[in-house]
C-alpha positions in Angstrom: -13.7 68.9 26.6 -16.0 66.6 24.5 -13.3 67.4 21.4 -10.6 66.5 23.4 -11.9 62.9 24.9 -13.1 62.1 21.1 -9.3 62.6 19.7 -8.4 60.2 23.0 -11.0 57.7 21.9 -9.8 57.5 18.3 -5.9 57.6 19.3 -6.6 54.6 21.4 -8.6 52.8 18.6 -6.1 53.6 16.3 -2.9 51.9 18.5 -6.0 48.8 19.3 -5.7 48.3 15.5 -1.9 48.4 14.9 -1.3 46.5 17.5 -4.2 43.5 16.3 -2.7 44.0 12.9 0.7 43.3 14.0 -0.3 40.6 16.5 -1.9 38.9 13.3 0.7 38.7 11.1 2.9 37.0 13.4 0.5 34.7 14.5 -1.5 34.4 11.6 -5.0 32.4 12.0 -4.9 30.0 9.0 -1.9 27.7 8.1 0.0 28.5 5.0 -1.4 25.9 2.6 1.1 23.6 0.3 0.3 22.9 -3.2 2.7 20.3 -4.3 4.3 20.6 -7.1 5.0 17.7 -9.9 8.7 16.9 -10.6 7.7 14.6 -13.5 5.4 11.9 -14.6 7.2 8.8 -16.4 6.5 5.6 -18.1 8.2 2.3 -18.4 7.1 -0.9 -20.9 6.9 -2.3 -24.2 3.9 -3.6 -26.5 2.1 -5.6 -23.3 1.1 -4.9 -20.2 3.7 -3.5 -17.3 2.4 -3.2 -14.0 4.4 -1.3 -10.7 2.9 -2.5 -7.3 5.6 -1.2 -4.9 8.5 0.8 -4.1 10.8 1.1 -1.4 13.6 3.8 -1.0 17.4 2.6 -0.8 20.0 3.7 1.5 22.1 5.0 -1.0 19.4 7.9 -1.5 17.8 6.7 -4.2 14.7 4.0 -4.8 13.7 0.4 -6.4 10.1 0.0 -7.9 9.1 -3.4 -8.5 6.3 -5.2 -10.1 5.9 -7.3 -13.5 6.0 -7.2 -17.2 4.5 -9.0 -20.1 6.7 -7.4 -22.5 9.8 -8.3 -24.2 10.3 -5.2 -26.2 10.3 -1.4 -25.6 12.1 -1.2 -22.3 12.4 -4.2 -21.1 15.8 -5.8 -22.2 16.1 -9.0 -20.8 13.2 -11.2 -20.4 13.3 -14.1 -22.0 9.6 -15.2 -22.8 7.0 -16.3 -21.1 3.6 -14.7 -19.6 4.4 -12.2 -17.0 7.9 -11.6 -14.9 9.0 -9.9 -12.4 10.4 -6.5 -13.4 12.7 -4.4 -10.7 14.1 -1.4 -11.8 16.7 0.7 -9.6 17.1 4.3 -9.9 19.7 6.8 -8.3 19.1 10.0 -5.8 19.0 12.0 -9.2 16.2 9.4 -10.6 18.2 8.1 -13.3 17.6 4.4 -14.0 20.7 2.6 -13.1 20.1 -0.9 -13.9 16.9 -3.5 -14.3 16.2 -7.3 -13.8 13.1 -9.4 -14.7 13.3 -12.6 -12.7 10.9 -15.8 -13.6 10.1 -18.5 -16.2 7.6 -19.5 -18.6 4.7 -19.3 -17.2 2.9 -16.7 -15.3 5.3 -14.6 -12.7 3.6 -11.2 -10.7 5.5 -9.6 -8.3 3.8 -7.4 -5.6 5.9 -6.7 -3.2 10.0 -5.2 -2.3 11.9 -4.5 1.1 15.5 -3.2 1.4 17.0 -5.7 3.5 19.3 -4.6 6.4 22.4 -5.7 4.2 21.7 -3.5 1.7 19.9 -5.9 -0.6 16.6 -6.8 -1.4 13.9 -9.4 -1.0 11.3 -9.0 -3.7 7.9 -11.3 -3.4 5.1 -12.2 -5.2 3.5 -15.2 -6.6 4.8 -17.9 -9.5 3.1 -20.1 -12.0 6.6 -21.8 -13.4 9.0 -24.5 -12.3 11.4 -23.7 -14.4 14.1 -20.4 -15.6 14.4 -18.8 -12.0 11.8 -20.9 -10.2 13.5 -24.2 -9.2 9.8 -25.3 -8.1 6.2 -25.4 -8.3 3.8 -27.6 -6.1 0.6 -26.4 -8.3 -1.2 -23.4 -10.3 0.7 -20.3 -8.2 3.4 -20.5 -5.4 4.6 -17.9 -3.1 7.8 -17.3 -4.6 10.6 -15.2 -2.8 13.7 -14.0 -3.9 16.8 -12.8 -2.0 18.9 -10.6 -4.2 21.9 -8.4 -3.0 22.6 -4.8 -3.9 22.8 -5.3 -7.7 20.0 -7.6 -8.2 22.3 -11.0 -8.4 19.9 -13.8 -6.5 21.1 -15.3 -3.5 18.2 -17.5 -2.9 15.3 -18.0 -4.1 12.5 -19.9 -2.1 8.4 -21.7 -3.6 5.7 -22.3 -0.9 2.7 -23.2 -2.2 0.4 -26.4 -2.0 -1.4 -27.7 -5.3 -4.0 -24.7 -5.5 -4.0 -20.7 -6.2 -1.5 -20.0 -3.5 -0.5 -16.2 -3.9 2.3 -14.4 -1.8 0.8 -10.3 -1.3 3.3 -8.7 1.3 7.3 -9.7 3.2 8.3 -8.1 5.9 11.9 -8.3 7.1 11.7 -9.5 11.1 13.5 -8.2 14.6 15.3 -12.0 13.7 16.7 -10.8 10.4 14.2 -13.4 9.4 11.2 -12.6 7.1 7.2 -12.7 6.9 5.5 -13.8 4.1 1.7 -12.8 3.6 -1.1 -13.9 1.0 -3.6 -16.0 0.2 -3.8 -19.8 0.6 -6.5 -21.8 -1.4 -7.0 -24.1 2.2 -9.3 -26.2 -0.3 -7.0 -27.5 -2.6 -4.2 -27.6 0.1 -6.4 -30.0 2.4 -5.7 -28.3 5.1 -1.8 -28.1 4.6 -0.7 -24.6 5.5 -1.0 -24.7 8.9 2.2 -26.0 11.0 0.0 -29.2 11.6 -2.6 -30.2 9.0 -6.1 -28.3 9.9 -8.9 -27.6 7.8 -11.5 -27.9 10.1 -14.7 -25.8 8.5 -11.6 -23.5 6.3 -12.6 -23.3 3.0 -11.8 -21.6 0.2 -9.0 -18.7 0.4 -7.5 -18.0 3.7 -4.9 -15.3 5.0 -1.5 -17.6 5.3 1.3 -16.4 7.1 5.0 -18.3 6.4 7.7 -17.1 8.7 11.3 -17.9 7.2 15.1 -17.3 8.9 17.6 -15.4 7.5 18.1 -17.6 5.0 14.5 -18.3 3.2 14.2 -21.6 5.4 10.9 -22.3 6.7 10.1 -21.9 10.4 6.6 -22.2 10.7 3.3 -21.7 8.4 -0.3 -20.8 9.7 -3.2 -19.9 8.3 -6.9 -17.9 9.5 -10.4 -17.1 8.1 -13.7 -18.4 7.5 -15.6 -20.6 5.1 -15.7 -17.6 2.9 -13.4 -15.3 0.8 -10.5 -14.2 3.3 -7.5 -11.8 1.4 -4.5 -10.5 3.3 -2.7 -7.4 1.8 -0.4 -5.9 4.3 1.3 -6.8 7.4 3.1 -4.9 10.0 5.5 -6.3 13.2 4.4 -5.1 16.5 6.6 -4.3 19.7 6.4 -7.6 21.5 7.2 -9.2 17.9 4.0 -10.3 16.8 2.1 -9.3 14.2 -0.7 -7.6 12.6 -2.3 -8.8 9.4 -4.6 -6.6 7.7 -7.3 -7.4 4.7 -11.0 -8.0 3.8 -13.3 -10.9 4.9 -16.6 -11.8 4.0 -16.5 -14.8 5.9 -18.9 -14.9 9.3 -17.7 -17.9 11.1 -14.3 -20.2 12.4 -11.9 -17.1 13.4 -14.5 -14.1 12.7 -16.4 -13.8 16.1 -18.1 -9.9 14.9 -18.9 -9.9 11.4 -20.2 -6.5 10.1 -21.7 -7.4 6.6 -20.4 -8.1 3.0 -16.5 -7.9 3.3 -14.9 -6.1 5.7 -11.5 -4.7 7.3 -10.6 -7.9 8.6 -7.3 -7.0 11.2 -5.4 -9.7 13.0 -3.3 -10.0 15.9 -0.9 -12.6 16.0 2.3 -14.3 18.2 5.8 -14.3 17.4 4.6 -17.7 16.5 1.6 -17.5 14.7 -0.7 -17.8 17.2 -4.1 -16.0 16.6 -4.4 -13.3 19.7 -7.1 -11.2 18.8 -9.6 -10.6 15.7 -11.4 -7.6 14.7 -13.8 -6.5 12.2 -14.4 -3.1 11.7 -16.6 -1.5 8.5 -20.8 -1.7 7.7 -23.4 -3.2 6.1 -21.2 -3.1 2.5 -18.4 -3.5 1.2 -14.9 -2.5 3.2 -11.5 -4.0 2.5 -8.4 -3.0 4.2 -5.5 -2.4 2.0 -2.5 -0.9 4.3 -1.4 -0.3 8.0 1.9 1.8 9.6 2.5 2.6 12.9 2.3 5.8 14.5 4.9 7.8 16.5 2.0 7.4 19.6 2.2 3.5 20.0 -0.9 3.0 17.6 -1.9 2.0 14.1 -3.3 3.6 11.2 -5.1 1.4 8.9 -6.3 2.5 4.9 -8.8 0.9 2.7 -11.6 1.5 0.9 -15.4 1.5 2.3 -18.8 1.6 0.5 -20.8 1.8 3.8 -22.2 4.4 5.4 -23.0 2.9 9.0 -22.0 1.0 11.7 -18.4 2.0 12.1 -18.1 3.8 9.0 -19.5 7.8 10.3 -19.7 9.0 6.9 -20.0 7.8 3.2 -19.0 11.1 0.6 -20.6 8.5 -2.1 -20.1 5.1 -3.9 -16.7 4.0 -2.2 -14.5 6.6 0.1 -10.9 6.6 0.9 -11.2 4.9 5.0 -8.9 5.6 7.6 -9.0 4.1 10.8 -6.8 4.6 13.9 -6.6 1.4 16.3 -4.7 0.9 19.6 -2.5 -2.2 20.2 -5.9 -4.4 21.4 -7.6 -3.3 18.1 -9.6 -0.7 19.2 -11.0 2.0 17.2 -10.0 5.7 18.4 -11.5 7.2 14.7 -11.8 7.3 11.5 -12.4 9.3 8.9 -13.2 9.0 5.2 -12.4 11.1 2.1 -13.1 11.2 -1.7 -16.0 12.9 -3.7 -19.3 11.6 -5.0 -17.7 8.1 -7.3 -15.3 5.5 -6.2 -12.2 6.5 -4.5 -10.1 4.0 -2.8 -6.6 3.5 -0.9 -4.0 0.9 -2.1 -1.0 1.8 0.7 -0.3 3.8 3.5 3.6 4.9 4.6 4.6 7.4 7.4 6.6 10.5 7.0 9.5 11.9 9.0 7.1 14.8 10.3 4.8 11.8 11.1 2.4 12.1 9.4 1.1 9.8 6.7 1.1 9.5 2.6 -1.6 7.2 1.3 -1.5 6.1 -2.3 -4.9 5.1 -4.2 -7.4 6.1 -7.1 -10.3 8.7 -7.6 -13.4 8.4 -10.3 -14.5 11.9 -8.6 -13.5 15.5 -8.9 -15.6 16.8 -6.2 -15.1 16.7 -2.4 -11.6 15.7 -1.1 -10.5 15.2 -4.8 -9.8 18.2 -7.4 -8.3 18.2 -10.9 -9.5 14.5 -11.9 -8.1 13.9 -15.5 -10.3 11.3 -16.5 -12.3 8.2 -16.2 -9.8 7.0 -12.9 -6.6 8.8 -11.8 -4.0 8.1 -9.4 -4.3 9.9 -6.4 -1.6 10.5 -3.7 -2.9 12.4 -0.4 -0.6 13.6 2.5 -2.2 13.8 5.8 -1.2 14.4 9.0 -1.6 12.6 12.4 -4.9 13.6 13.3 -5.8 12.9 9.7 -6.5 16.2 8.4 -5.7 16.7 4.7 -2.3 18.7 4.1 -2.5 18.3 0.3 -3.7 16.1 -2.6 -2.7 15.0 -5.9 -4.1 13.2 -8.9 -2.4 12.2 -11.9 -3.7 10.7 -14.9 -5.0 11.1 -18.3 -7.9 10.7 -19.7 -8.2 6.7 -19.8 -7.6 4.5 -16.0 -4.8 5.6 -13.9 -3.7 3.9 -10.5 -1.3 4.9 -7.6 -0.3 1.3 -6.0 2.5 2.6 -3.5 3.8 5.9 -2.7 7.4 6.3 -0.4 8.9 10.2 1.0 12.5 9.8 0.4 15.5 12.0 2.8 14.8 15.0 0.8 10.8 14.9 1.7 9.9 14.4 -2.0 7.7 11.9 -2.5 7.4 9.1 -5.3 4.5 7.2 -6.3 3.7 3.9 -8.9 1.2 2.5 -10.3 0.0 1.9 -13.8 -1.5 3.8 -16.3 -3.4 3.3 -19.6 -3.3 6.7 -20.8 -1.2 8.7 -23.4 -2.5 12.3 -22.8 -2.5 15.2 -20.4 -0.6 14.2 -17.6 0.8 11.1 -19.1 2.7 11.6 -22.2 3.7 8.8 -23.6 2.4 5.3 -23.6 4.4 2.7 -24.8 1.7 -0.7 -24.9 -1.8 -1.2 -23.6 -0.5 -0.9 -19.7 2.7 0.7 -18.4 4.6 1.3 -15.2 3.9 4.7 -14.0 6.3 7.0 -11.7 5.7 10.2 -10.8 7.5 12.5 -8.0 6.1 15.4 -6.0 8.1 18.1 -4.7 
């Protein structure tokens, strides 16, 4: 009797285990983890410096990187002289370069920012030093300068705002009014208080976010700027559903529009009308230093906000060491729901944040570790791309570099899901293999 219940017993453990076992592989416990895989690293310039600070994909399937040159030589084949231009290159589905354009004059020209424009053109924006070549006009040291172009990169318009100081355009956005938003800094100093739709520089001082809103066809509609007496530096701006705004940066100014400073600079975030008007202000970071480089909207209504942080309180619930990677989720009203930090034991910092069609998020930046968050680091700084997804949980990581300083300034996922990232990069080794000057453009796509 006792022989028989024991052979029971161990048929029943027996179909317990097949049954687990099969259970388990079709339900398996841990997600299948995605290394991504590099299609190829590239690098553009001549015996200068070349510099890309943003891409933007293009509806024909492929992508335009733009950003500056110093060069006149190597690949750059039609600047004419001068300090820096802008330099936009566009490239096809199958990444082949299919044309280029520097756009400028004598003096110094930087662009930092491109959209593709609902016509199938482009509006490319950054900040001038000339009045003369391309740039019909310049009230003083740098302009905002913004130029319409259509498909092939012929200008349609070109537009100056600027007063007689260090005026420099950051970020565009195309508006629900087929108008546009222009974003950067405003030296309220030298301007007097120009800048704002009526002249205003009660207690301003210094640099200021400015906001110019244009029509459709680069005229001015209105200008208005915000800050303290302090340093006050707009990079990225996003339109919200009742077509305001919100205007992200850093701030280490504690008084005129900052009510809740935290300390040192921090993630200074904005709320304004459809016509400038300033709705709400928030500062969010610690005791350190926090600036705010990026913000996207999520598929829930919110925002998701990237920067860099070297604090370790206050809002900030961790610090991995020196600065971390910081995201921060905020409602509509500016309120925090989390955040969450990554990088290693050195400096690790974002530079742009762009949502995904799984939405979730890709955030470009740069690592100095190779511990924590960040693996493979090449050198002294390398460009890192992460992918995350909406709860802000890692889904992979990149860094590419060699072994000198290596930056990741934007990062896009075309229709296919790969993903292409700029920067710059001093190197000539490992992952980079060529360099061409002192700095060069970088592209590299992930697969």
């Amino acid at each position: 009797m006792l022989k028989k219940l024991h052979k029971i017993l161990c048929l029943l453990l027996l179909v317990f285990f097949f049954i687990n076992c099969s259970k388990n592989e079709d339900n398996p416990k841990s997600p299948i983890s995605f290394s991504p895989e590099i299609e190829f690293v590239r690098t553009y310039g001549g015996s200068k410096n070349e510099s890309a600070n943003a891409i933007v994909k293009t509806q024909d399937g492929g992508y335009a990187v733009f950003g500056y040159t110093q060069s006149n030589d190597g690949d750059i084949i039609d600047k004419q002289g001068g300090l820096f231009d802008y330099w936009l290159l566009k490239f096809d589905q199958t990444n082949n370069l299919q044309w280029q354009k520097t756009f400028g004059g004598s003096d110094d020209d930087r662009g930092t920012d491109i959209i593709e424009t609902t016509d199938g053109g482009f509006v490319i924006f950054g900040f001038s030093q000339s009045n003369n070549g391309n740039v019909t006009e310049n009230a003083g040291a740098s302009d905002f300068w913004v130029i319409k172009l259509n498909a092939s990169g012929v200008i349609s318009w070109q537009k100056s705002y600027g007063f007689s100081g260090a005026d420099d355009g950051i970020s565009v956005i195309q508006t629900n009014d087929s108008g546009y938003l222009l974003i950067g800094v405003l030296d309220v100093t030298a301007s007097g208080g120009l800048g704002n739709s009526k002249a205003f520089a009660s207690k301003h001082a210094g640099g200021d976010y400015w906001a110019v809103k244009l029509n459709a066809s680069g005229k001015k509609q209105w200008s208005k700027f915000y800050g303290g007496t302090f340093t006050d530096t707009p990079y990225d701006v996003i339109q919200t559903n009742d077509n305001g705004y919100i205007l992200v940066g850093s701030s280490d100014s504690n008084d005129v529009d900052i009510k809740n400073y935290k300390g040192s600079y921090d993630f200074w975030v904005i709320k304004i009308s459809e016509t400038g008007t300033l709705v709400w202000e928030k500062s969010f970071g610690g005791t350190e230093i926090d600036e705010a480089r990026g913000i996207t909207n999520s598929s829930d209504g919110n925002y998701i906000i990237v920067g860099d942080t070297r604090s370790d309180d206050l809002n900030v619930s961790q610090n991995n060491g020196a600065a971390d990677l910081w995201v921060v989720k905020i409602s509509p009203l500016g309120d925090i729901l989390w955040e969450k930090t990554f990088g290693g034991t050195s400096f690790d910092v974002a530079r742009s944040i762009s949502k995904t069609q799984d939405n979730g998020f890709l955030i470009s930046g740069s690592s100095r570790s190779n511990d924590g968050d960040v693996t493979n680091n090449n050198g002294q700084n390398d460009a890192w791309v992460l992918k995350i997804d909406a709860n802000a949980n890692i889904e992979w990581q990149k860094t590419i570099g060699g072994s000198a300083i290596d930056f990741a300034y934007d990062v896009v996922e075309l229709n296919d899901e790969s993903v292409v990232a700029v920067g710059e990069t001093n190197s000539s080794d490992i992952d980079i293999s060529e360099n061409k000057g002192f700095t060069d453009l970088l592209i590299f796509k992930i697969k």
